[in-house]
C-alpha positions, 0 to 999 in steps of 0.5 A, spaced: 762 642 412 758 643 419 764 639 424 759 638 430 757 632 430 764 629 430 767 629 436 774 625 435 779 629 431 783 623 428 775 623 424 777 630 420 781 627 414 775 622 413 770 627 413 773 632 408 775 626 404 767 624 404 765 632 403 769 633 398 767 627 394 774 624 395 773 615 394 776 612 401 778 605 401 780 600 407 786 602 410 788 608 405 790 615 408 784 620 407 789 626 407 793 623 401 787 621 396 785 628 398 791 631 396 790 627 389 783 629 388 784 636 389 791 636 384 787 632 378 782 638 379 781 645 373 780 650 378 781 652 385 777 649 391 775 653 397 773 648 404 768 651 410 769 647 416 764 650 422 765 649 429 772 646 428 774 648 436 772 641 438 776 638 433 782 643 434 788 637 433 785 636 427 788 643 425 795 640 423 792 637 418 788 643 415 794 646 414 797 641 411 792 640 407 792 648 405 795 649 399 795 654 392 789 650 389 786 648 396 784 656 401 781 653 407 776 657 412 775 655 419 770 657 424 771 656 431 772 659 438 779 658 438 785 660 434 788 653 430 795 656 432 798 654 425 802 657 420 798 661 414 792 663 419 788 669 419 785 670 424 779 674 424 774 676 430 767 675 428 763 679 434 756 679 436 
């Protein structure tokens, strides 16, 4: 999912949520009703989230989110600095 029109990292989980077809309710946490769609799934997901350096405080939720059913991978012109990253550079 493209993350450069959201300009407010505290948008992130609710953005996910909605990539991911997750239901969201008034007042309810984004990243536990993720963590609840995501169990209830047969197989593995795999999350893209592109020009996440503008979000980069979102980055704690990724690696919360990160798990054996769920791989994120994340483009960005800064390292998220999170336990579990990969760092690989993409040169021009």
């Amino acid at each position: 999912m493209q993350l450069e029109k959201v300009s407010d990292a505290s948008l992130v989980p609710s953005e996910v949520a909605l990539a991911l077809g997750v239901a969201q309710w008034p007042g309810a946490d984004p990243e536990a009703a993720i963590a609840n769609h995501l169990r209830q799934l047969a197989g593995p997901v795999l999350l893209v989230l592109d020009n996440f350096e503008h979000v980069l405080e979102a980055a704690v939720f990724v690696a919360r989110l990160a798990s054996d059913r769920l791989k994120v991978v994340v483009t960005s012109r800064a390292a998220l600095r999170v336990s579990g990253e990969y760092e690989i550079a993409v040169l021009r």
